[in-house]
C-alpha positions in Angstrom: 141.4 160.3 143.8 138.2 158.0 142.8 139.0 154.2 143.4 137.6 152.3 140.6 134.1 150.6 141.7 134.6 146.1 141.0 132.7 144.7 138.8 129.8 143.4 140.8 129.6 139.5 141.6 127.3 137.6 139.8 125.9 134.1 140.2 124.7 132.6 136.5 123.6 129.4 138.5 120.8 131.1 141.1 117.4 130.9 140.2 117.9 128.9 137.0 116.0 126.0 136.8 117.0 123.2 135.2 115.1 121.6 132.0 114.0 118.4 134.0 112.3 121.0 136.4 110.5 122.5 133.9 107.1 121.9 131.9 105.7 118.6 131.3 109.3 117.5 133.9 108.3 118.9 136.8 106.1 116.3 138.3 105.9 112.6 137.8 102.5 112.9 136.2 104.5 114.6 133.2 106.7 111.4 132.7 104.2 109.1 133.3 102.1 110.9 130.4 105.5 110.9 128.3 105.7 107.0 129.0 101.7 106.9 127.7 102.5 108.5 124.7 105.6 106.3 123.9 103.7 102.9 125.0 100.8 104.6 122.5 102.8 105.0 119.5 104.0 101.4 119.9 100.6 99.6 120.4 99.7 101.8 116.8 102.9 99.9 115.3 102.1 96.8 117.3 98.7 96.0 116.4 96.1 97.1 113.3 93.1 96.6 115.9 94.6 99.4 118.6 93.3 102.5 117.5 89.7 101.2 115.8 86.3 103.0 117.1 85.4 99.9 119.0 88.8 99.4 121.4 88.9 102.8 122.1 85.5 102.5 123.2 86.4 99.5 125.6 89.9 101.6 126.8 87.7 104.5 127.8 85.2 102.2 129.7 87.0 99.5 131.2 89.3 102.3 132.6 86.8 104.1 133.8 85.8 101.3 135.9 88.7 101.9 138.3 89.6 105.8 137.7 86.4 106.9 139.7 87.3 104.8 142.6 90.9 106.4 141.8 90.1 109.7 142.1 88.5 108.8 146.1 91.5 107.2 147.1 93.8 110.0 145.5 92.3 112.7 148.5 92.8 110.1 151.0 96.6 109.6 149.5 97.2 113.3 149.8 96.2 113.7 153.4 98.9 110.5 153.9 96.7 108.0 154.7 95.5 105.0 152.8 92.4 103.1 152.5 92.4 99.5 151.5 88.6 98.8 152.0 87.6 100.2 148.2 87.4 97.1 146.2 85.4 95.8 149.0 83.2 98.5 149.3 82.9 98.1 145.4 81.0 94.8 145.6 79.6 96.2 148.9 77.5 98.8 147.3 76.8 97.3 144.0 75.2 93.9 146.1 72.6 96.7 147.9 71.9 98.3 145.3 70.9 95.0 143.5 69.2 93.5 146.0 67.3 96.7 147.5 66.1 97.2 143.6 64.4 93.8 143.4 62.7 93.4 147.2 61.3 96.9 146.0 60.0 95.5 142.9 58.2 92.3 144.1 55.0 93.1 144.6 54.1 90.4 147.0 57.1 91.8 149.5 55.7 94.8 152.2 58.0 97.1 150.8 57.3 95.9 147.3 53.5 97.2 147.4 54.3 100.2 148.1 56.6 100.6 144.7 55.0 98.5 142.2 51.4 97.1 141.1 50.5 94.3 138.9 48.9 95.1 135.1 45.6 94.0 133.7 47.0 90.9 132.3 48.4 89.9 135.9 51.8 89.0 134.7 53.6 92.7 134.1 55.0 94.4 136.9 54.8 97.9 136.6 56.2 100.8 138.6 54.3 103.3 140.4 56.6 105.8 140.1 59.0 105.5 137.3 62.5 105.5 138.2 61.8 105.9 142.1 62.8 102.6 142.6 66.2 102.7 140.2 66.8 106.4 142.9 66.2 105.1 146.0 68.1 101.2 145.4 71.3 103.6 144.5 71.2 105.8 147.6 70.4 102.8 149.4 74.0 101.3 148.0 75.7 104.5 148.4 74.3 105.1 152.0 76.1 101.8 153.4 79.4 103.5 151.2 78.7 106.3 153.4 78.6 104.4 157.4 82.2 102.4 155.8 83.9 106.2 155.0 82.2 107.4 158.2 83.4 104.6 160.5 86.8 104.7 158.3 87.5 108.5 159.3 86.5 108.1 162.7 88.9 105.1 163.9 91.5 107.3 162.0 91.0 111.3 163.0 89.5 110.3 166.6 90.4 107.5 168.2 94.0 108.3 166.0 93.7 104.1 164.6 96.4 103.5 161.9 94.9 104.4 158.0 96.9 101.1 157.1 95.0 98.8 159.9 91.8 100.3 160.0 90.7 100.3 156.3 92.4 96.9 156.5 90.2 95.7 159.0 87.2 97.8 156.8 88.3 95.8 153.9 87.3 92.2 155.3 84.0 93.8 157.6 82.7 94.6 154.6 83.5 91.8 152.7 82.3 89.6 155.0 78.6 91.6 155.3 78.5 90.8 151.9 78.8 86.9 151.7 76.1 87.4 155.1 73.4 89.2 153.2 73.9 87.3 149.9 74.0 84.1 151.6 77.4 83.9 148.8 75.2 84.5 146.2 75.3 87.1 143.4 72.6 89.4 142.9 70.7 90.7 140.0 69.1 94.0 139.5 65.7 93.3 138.3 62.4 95.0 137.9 60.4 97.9 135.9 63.4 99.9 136.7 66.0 97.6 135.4 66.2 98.8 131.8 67.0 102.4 133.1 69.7 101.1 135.5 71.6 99.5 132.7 71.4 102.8 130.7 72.7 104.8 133.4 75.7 102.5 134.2 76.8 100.8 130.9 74.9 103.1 128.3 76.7 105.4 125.9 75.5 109.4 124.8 76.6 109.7 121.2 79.6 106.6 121.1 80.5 108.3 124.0 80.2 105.5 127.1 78.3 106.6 130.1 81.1 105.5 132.5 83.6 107.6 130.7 81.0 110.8 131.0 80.7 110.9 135.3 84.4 110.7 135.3 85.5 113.7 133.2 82.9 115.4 135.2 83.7 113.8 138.6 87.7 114.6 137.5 86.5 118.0 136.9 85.1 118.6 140.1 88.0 117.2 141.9 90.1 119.6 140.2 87.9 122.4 140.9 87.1 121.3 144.9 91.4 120.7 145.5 92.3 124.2 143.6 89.8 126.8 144.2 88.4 126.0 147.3 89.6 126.2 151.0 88.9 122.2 151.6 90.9 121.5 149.3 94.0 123.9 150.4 93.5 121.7 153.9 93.5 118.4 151.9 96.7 119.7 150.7 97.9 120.8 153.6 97.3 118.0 155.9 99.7 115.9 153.6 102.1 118.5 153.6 102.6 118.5 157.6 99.9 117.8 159.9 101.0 119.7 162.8 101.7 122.8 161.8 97.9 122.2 159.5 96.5 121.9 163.3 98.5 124.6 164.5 97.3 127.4 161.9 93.6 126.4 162.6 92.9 123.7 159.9 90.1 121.1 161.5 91.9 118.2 161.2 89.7 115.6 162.8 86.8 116.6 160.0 89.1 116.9 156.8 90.3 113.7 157.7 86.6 112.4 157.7 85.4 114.0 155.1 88.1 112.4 152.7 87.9 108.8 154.0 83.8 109.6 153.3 84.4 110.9 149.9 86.5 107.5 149.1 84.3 105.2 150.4 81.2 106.9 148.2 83.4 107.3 144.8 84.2 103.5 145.4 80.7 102.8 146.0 79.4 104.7 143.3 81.7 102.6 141.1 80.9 99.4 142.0 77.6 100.2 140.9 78.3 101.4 137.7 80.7 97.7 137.6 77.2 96.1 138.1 75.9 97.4 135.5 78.5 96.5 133.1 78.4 93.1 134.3 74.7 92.7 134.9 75.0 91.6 138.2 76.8 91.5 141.7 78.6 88.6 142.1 79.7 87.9 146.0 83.5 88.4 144.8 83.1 91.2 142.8 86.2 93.9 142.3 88.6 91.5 144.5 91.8 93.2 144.9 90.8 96.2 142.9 92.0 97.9 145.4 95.7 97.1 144.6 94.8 98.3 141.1 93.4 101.6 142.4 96.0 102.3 144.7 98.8 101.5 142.1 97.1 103.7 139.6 96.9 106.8 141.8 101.0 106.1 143.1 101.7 105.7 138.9 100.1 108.8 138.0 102.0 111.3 140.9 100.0 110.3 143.9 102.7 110.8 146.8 101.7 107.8 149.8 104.0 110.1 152.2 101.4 113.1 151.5 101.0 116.5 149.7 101.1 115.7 146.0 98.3 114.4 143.9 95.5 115.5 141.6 92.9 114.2 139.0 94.9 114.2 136.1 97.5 111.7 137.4 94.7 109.3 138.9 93.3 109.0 135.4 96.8 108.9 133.6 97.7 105.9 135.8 94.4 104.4 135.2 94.7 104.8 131.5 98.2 103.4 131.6 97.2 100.4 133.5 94.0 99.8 130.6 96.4 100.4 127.7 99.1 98.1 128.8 96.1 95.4 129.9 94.4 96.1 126.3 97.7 95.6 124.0 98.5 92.5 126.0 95.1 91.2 125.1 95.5 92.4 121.4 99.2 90.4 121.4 98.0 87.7 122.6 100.2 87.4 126.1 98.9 85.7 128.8 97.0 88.2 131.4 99.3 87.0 134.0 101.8 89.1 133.0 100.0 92.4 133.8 100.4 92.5 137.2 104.1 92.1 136.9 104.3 94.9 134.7 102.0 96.9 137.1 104.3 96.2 139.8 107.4 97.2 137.6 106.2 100.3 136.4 105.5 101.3 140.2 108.5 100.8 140.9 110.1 102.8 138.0 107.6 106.1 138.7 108.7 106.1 142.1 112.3 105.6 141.3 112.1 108.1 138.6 110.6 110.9 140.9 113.1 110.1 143.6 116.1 110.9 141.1 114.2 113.7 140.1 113.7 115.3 143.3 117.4 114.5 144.5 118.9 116.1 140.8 116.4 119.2 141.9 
C-alpha cells in the first residue's frame, strides 16, 4: 500500500528581501539622495532666488570646490584609513603654484630669463612659450602634493604609523612650510600666463563652470578605476579585511601608497583650482576643509571602518553640504549654524545606516 508523500516544507521568509533592502534603500547614499531631494523641494518653496540660472551656477561651483578633494579622501576611507593633511595640502599646492608662476615670470629672476622676455616698448612681459609657464607652475604645485601622499603612505603601509597620527602630523608639516616659504604672506599668480590660469580654474564652457567639468570627469574615472579594474577590487578589498587581502596576494604596502598619493594630488589639484576662484593663495587658505571633506565623504556612504564608498556618495554629500550652506545664505541665518547642522546630519546618516544594517 502507497503511503501518501507530505506536503513538502516551505519557508516564505528565505531569500526575500525586504523593501528597505532594496533599490534606492540599500545603501546610505540612497537615503542621503532621498534627504537631497526632500531638502530640494523645500529650498523651491522656501525661497524664489533657489532655482535661478545664477545660484545654481554658484551650487555647482562652490561645491565643486570640496568634492574633488572628496573623491581623494573617499579611496583612502575605503582602505580604513584617514587622512587629515587635505585642507592643508590645499593651501599647500595652490601657494606653489602661485609663487613658482610669478619667479618664472620676472624676467630679472635666473629662472625668469629663461621663460619670459621684455617687448619693444620695455614695459610688457611676454612669454616665450605660451602656456609653458601656467604647465610647469601646476606640476610644480602638484609635485609637492605628490612627496605629502608619498611620505603619507609610507609612515602608514611601512613603517605601519597610525593613518589618524600621521596625516595629523602631515596636516601641521605642511602648514607650517607654508607660512615658511610665504614668509605668512599670500601669494598671487601673476604673469603672461595669468589670464589662462584663471580660465582654467574659475572659467565656464557654455554656463557650464570649469570646476564643475574635471569633477564629473574625475567622478567618472573613479568610478571606472574602483569597478572595472583590479586596483580598485584591492582598494575594496583592503577595507573589507586586510589580512585575508595580504593573504590572497593583494600588495598591500603599494595599494596603501598609491591611495594616500592619489589623495594628496586630488587635494592639491583643488586647492589650485580654490586659487583661482579666489585670485590668490592666502597663508590660511582651505583651513579645516578637511572636516568638511571628510564629513562629506561619511554623509554620502563613505564607511570610516572600511569597504564601502564610491563617487556618487562623495558628491551627494558634497552637494548636500553646498545646498544646506546656500539656503541658509538665501534665508538669511547666520553661517554659524552650518556646522551644527553638518555635524547633525553625520550623526543621523550614520545612525540611519546602523538601524539599517541591524533591521537587514
Amino acid at each position: 500500500m502507497a503511503m501518501p508523500m507530505e506536503s513538502p516544507i516551505s519557508f516564505t521568509n528565505v531569500g526575500k528581501i525586504r523593501w528597505w533592502q532594496r533599490g534606492i534603500f540599500a545603501s546610505q547614499t540612497g537615503y542621503v539622495l532621498l534627504a537631497l531631494a526632500v531638502l530640494l523641494v523645500i529650498m523651491h518653496f522656501a525661497s524664489p532666488y533657489f532655482f535661478t540660472e545664477g545660484n545654481m551656477q554658484n551650487v555647482a561651483k562652490n561645491f565643486s570646490f570640496i568634492a574633488i578633494a572628496t573623491l581623494g579622501v573617499t579611496f583612502v576611507i575605503i582602505t580604513g584609513g584617514i587622512d587629515l593633511s587635505v585642507g592643508s595640502m590645499m593651501c599647500f599646492s595652490a601657494m606653489i603654484t602661485s609663487m613658482v608662476m610669478t619667479e618664472l615670470s620676472a624676467p630679472g629672476s635666473p629662472a625668469g630669463a629663461l621663460f619670459v622676455h621684455m617687448a619693444a616698448d620695455g614695459k610688457t612681459v611676454i612669454a616665450n612659450v605660451p602656456g609653458l609657464i601656467l604647465l610647469i607652475s601646476i606640476l610644480a604645485g602638484l609635485g609637492v602634493a605628490l612627496i605629502a601622499g608619498l611620505v603619507n603612505g609610507f609612515c602608514i603601509a611601512v613603517l605601519g604609523l597610525s593613518p589618524f597620527v600621521t596625516t595629523l602630523g602631515m596636516l601641521s608639516i605642511v602648514r607650517g612650510l607654508g607660512y615658511v616659504v610665504s614668509n605668512g604672506r599670500g601669494s598671487f599668480p601673476g604673469g603672461p600666463d595669468a589670464d589662462r590660469f584663471y580660465a582654467l580654474t574659475s572659467g565656464d564652457v557654455l554656463g557650464v563652470p570649469v570646476p564643475f567639468i574635471y569633477l564629473v570627469v574625475l567622478a567618472l574615472t573613479m568610478a571606472v578605476v574602483l569597478h572595472h579594474s583590479a586596483f580598485g577590487r584591492h582598494v575594496f578589498a583592503l577595507g573589507g579585511n586586510e589580512k585575508a587581502a595580504e593573504l590572497t596576494g593583494i600588495p598591500v604596502v603599494r595599494v596603501k601608497i598609491e591611495v594616500y598619493v592619489i589623495c594628496a594630488l586630488a587635494a592639491g589639484l583643488q586647492g589650485i583650482i580654490i586659487s583661482g576662484w579666489l585670485g590668490s593663495a592666502p597663508a590660511n587658505m582651505a583651513t579645516s576643509y578637511e572636516l568638511n571633506v571628510i564629513a562629506a565623504a561619511v554623509i554620502g556612504g563613505a564607511n570610516l571602518a572600511g569597504g564601502i564608498g564610491g563617487p556618487l556618495g562623495a558628491i551627494v554629500g558634497c552637494v548636500l553640504l553646498e545646498v544646506i550652506r546656500n539656503g541658509l545664505v538665501l534665508a538669511q541665518v547666520s553661517s554659524y549654524w552650518q556646522q551644527t547642522l553638518v555635524g547633525v546630519i553625520i550623526i543621523l546618516a550614520v545612525l540611519v545606516d546602523r538601524i539599517r544594517s541591524r533591521m537587514s
